[in-house]
C-alpha positions in Angstrom: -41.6 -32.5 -8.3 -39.1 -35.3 -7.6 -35.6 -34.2 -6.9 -32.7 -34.4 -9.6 -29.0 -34.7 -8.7 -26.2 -33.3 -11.7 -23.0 -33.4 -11.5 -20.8 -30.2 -12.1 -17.2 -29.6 -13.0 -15.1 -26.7 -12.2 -12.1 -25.4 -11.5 -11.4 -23.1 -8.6 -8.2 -22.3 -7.1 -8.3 -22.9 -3.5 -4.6 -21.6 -1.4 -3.3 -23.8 1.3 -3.7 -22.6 4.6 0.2 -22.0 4.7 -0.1 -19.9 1.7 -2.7 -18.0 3.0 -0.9 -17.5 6.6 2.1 -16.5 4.5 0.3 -13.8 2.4 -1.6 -12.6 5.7 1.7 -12.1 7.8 3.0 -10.3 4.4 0.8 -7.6 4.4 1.3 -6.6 8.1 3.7 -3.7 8.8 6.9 -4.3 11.7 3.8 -2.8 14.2 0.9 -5.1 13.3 3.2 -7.7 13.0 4.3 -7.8 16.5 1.1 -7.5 17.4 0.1 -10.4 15.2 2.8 -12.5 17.0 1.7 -11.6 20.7 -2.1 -12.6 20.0 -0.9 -15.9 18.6 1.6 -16.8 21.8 -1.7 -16.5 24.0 -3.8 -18.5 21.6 -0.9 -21.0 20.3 0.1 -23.3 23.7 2.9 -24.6 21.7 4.4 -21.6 20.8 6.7 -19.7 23.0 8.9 -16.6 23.4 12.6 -17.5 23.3 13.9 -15.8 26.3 17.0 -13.4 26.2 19.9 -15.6 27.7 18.9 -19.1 25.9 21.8 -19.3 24.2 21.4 -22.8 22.5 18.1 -21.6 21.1 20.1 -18.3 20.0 22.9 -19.9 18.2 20.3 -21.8 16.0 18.2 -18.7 15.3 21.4 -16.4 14.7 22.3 -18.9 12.2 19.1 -19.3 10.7 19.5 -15.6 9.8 22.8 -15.5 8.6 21.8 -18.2 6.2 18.8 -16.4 5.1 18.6 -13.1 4.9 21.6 -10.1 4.1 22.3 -8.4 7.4 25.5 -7.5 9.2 26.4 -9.0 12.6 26.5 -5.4 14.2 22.6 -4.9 13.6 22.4 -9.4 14.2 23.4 -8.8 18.1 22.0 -5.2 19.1 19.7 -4.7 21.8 18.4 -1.3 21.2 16.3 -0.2 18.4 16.3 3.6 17.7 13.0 3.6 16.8 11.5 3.0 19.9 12.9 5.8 21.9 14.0 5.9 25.5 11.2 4.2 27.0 10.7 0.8 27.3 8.9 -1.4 24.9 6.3 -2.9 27.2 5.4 1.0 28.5 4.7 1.6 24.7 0.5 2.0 23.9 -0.6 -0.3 21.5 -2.7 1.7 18.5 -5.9 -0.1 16.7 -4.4 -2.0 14.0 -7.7 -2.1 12.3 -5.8 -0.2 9.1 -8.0 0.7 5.8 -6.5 -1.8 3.3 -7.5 -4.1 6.0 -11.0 -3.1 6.4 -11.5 -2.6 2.2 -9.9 -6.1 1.9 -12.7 -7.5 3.7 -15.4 -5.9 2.5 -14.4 -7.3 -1.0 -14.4 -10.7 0.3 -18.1 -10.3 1.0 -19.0 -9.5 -3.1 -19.2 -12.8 -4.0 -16.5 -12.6 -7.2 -14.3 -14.9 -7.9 -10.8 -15.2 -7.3 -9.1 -13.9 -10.2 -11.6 -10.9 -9.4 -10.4 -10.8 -5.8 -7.1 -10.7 -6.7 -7.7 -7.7 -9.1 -9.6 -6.0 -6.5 -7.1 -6.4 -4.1 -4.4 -5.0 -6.8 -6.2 -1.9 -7.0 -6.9 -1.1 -3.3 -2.8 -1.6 -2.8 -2.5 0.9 -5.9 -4.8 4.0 -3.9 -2.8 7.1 -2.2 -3.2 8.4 1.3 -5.8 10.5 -0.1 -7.8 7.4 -1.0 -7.3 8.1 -5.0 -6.0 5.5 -7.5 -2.0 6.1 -8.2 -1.9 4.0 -11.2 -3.6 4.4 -14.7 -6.1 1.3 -14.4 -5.2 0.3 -17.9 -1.9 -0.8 -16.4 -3.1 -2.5 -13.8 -5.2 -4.5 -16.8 -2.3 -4.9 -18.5 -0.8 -6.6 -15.7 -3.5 -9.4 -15.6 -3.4 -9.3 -19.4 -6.6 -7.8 -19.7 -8.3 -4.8 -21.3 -9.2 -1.8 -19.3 -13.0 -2.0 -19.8 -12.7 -5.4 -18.9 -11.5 -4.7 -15.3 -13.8 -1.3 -14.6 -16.5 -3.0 -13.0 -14.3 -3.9 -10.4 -13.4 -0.4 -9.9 -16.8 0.4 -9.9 -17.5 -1.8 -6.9 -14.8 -0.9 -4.8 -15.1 2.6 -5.2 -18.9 1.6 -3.5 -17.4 0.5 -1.0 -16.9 2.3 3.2 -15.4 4.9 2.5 -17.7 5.8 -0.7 -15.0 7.2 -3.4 -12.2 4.7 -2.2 -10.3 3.9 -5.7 -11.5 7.4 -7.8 -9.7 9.1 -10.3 -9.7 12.3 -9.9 -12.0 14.8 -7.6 -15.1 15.1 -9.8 -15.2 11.2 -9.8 -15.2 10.5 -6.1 -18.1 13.5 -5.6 -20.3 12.3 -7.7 -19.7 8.9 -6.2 -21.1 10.3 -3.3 -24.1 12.0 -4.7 -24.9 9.3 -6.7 -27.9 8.0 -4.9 -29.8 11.6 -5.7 -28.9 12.5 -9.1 -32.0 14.6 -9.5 -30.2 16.9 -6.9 -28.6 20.5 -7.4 -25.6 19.1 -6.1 -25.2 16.2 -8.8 -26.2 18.6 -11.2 -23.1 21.2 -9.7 -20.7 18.5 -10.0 -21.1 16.5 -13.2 -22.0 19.3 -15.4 -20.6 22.7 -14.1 -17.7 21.2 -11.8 -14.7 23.6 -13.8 -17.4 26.3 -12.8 -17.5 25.1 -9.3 -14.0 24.6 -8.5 -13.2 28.1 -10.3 -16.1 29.8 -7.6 -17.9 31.1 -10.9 -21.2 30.7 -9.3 -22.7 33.5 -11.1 -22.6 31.6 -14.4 -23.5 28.5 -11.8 -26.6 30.0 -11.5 -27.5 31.4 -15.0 -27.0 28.0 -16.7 -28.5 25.6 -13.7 -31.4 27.5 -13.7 -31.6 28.5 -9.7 -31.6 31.1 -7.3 -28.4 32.1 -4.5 -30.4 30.0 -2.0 -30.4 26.9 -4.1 -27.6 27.2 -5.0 -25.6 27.9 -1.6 -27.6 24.8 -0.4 -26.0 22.6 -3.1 -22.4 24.0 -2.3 -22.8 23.3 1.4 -24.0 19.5 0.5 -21.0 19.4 -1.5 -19.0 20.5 0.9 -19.8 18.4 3.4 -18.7 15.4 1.3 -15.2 13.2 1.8 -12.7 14.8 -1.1 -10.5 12.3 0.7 -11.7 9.3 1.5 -8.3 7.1 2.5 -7.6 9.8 5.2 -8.8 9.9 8.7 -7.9 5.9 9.4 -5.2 5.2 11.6 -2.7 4.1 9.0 -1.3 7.1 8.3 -1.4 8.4 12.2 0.4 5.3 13.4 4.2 5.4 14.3 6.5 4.8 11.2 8.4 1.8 12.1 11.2 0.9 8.8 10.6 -2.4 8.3 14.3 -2.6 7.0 17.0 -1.1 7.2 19.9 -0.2 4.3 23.2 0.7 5.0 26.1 1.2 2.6 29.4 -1.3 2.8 31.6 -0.2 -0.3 30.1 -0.4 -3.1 27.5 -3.0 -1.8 24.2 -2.6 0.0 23.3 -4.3 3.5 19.4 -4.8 3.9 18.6 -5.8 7.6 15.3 -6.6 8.9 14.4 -4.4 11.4 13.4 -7.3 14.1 14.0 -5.3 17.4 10.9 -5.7 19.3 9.6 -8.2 17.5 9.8 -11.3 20.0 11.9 -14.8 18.4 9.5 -17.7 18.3 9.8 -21.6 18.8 7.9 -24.5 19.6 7.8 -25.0 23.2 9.9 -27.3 24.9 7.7 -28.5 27.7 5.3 -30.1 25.1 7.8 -31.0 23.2 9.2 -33.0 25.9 5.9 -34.5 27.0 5.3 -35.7 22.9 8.6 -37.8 23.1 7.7 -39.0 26.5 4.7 -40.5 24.5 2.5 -40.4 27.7 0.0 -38.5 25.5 -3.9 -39.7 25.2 -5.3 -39.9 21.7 -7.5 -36.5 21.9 -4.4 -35.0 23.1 -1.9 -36.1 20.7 -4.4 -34.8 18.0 -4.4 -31.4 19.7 -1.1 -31.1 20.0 -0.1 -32.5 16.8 -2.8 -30.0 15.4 -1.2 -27.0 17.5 2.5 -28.0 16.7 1.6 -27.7 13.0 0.1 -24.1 13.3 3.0 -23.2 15.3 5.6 -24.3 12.8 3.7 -22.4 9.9 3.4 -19.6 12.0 7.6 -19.7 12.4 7.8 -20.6 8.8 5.5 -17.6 7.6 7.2 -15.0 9.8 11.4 -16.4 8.5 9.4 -16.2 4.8 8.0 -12.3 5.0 11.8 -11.7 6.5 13.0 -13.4 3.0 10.5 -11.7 0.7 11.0 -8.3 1.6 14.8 -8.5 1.4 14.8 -10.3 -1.8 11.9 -7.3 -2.6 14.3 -4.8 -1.8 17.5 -6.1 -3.4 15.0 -5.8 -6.9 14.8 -2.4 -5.9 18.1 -1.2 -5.4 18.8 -3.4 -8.3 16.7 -1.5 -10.8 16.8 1.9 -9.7 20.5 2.4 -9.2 21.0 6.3 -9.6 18.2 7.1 -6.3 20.7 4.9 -4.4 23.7 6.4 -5.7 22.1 9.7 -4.6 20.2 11.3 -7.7 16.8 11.3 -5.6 14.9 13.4 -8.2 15.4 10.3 -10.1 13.6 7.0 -10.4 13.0 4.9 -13.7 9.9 3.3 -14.8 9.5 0.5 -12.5 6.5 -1.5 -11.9 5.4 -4.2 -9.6 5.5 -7.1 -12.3 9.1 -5.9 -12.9 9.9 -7.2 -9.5 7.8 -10.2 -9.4 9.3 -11.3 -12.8 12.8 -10.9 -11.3 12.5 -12.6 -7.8 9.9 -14.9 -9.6 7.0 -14.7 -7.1 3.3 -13.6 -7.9 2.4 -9.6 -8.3 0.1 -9.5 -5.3 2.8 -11.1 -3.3 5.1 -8.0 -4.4 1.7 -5.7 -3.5 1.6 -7.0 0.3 5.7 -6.7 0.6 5.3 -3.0 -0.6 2.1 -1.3 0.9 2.6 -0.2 3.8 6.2 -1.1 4.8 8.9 1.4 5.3 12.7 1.7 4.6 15.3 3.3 6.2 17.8 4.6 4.0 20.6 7.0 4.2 18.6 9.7 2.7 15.6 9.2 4.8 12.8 7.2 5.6 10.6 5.9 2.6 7.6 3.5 1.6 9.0 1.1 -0.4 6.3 1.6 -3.1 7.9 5.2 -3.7 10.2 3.4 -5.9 7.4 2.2 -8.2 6.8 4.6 -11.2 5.0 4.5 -14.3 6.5 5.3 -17.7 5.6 8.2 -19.8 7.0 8.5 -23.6 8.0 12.8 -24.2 7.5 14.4 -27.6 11.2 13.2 -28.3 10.4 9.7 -28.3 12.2 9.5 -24.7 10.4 7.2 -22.0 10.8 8.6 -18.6 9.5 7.4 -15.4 6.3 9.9 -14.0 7.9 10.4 -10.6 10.7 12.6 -13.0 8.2 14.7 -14.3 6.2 15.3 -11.1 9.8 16.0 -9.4 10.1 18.5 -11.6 7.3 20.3 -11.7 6.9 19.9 -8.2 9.7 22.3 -7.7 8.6 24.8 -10.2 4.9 25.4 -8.6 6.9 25.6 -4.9 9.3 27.9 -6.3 6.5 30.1 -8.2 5.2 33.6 -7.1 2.0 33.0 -5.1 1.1 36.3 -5.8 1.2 35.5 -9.7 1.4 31.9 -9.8 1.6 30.0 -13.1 -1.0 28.2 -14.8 -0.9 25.4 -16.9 0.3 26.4 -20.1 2.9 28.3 -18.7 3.4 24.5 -16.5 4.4 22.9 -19.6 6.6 25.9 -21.1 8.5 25.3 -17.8 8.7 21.8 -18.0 9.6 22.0 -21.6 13.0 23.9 -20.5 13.6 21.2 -18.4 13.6 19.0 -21.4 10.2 17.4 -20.5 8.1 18.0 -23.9 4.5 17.1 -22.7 0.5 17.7 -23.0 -1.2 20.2 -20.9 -4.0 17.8 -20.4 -1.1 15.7 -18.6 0.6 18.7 -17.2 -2.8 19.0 -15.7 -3.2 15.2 -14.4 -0.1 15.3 -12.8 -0.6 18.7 -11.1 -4.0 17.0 -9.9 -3.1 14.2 -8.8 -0.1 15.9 -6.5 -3.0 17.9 -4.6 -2.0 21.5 -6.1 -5.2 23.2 -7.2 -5.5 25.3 -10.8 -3.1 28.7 -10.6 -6.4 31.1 -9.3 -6.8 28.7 -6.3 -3.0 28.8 -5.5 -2.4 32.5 -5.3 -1.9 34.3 -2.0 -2.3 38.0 -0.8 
């Protein structure tokens, strides 16, 4: 069968390799980024450390930052870093940077979608909790892509296939059955999709009656279950490593000062031994190339690391911008925010507002946060009012912790509570919310 040649137009969208430097570098937290810049001074020739007492090179890098990014000359020219403790820098152990998000972000890569898929995928993975669960309704995260909900599940449906199996659920019942999904002729799928109320109430009794099985069986199934993950995004090293704040905010009036938090992190530049030999022009042809080829990674490298230190300041200002009464102190506060709210006002792409979040850590006068705590979605009450959910869950966060463990209250009474607070709302939600805050139903909370 003789061969046949055809010709075939598409469209793909391919990023630069600055672009995808940039968005790389983005992602990395103050710790992975240093380590990110120490890896690249033993692989880069051309790039070098600028060495504490160059003052030339100083003065152009101090003015570098005063041009481009909001921070006040006492933070500019101090040594120490409070965050690092008494010791010394270089005596500090270096954790595995190997972090979740990292590890799911490659494993999509290898699904073969494309790149609008990619991007969505990589949307929801920045959108999971601690506990490995998905924080945001996924028909907002369609919306953002202006798609429809069913239109985006399959791509929930593949990452939550993904190591850790469940990675991305919904809720409890979701990330079991996940699990159990490769024997669904089993007890143990059979426990959890169709008596999982009876299950997590401990009514084995009527387990047993309407499953059709003896104790035996049945205890079998339960210990399967229990040996599952109910939480797969814990037991990485994210959440064990140091807390680093990326920036810093301080109060000057009635204005805000963001500073990076750079202390430790070593200042870059091309090196000037090479630089010297290039105008010197005593350089062979396979040389010049290498250098010229090394000189250009350098300089993106430089550019990428000045650009993240733009980003998440310009991130931050949005912030502070658009939830002024947390920052004025009301910290049971925050309105509806979300991550195309920033990208719209800074004018930058949503998964560029994803990486400057995830992961990265302020220092504020009322603490230490991630900056995606500020990210909330809306809710409209029974009055017509929208309110932002982290309100609500404030709220009712307070009244389980303040309830009688020996009587505590169950959901109806929840939303009775809440309704004094002025919050007129579902059970059902009442219900979500207490779910997805890790407090169990009132007959698992009580205490002797």
């Amino acid at each position: 069968m003789p061969n046949s040649l055809r010709q075939i137009q598409s469209q793909k969208l391919k990023l630069a390799p600055r672009q995808v430097l940039h968005a790389k570098l983005l992602q990395l937290n103050a710790l992975n980024l240093e380590h990110a810049i120490i890896e690249e001074l033993e692989q880069n020739p051309l790039l070098e450390q600028v060495e504490t007492g160059d003052s030339e090179q100083d003065e152009i890098n101090d003015d570098t930052r005063i041009d481009d990014i909001d921070v006040s000359l006492e933070d500019m020219y101090s040594d120490e870093s409070a965050y690092y403790f008494s010791e010394q820098k270089s005596e500090m152990p270096l954790p595995d940077r190997h972090s979740l998000l990292e590890n799911l972000i490659q494993q999509i890569a290898d699904l073969g979608m494309s790149e609008k898929e990619n991007e969505i995928a990589e949307e929801i993975i920045w959108n999971t909790n601690d506990k490995g669960y998905l924080d945001a309704d996924l028909i907002l995260i369609a919306d953002r892509f202006e798609l429809l909900e069913n239109e985006i599940t399959p791509i929930l449906h593949k990452i939550q296939r993904l190591e850790p199996k469940g990675i991305g659920s919904r809720n409890l019942k979701e990330c079991l059955l996940i699990q159990l999904e490769n024997d669904k002729e089993s007890l143990s799928f059979k426990v959890v999709d169709q008596f999982f109320d009876d299950f997590m109430q401990k009514r084995y009794d009527k387990i047993k009656k309407r499953a059709d099985c003896n104790e035996k069986e049945l205890q079998t199934a339960i210990d399967h279950i229990s040996n599952l993950n109910p939480r797969p995004g814990e037991g990485y090293l994210d959440k064990f490593q140091t807390v680093i704040p990326d920036l810093i905010i301080t109060e000057d009036g009635n204005d805000w000062v963001i500073t990076t938090n750079d202390s430790g992190i070593p200042e870059l530049r091309i090196s000037q031994d090479y630089e010297a030999k290039i105008k010197n022009g005593n350089l062979k042809d396979d040389a010049k190339k290498f250098i010229k080829e090394k000189m250009d990674s350098a300089n993106w490298f430089i550019e990428a690391i000045n650009q993240r230190r733009q980003t998440m300041v310009n991130v931050m200002r949005s912030i502070i911008f658009f939830q002024p009464e947390w920052f004025a102190g009301d910290l049971d506060y925050l309105r509806p925010l979300k991550l195309q709210d920033v990208a719209e006002k800074i004018q930058m792409d949503i998964s560029t507002i994803s990486r400057s979040t995830r992961g990265k850590y302020v220092d504020t006068p009322y603490g230490i946060y991630e900056m995606k705590h500020f990210f909330t979605d809306s809710i409209e009450l029974g009055d017509g009012r929208i309110l932002g959910t982290f309100v609500i869950k404030r709220a009712l966060e307070k009244i389980i912790k303040n309830e009688n463990k020996q009587s505590p209250l169950s959901d109806d009474t929840l939303v009775k509570k809440l309704k004094e607070f002025g919050y007129d709302l579902a059970r059902r939600t009442i219900a979500k919310y207490r779910d997805q805050m890790g407090y169990p139903v009132a007959r698992l909370r009580k205490e002797l």
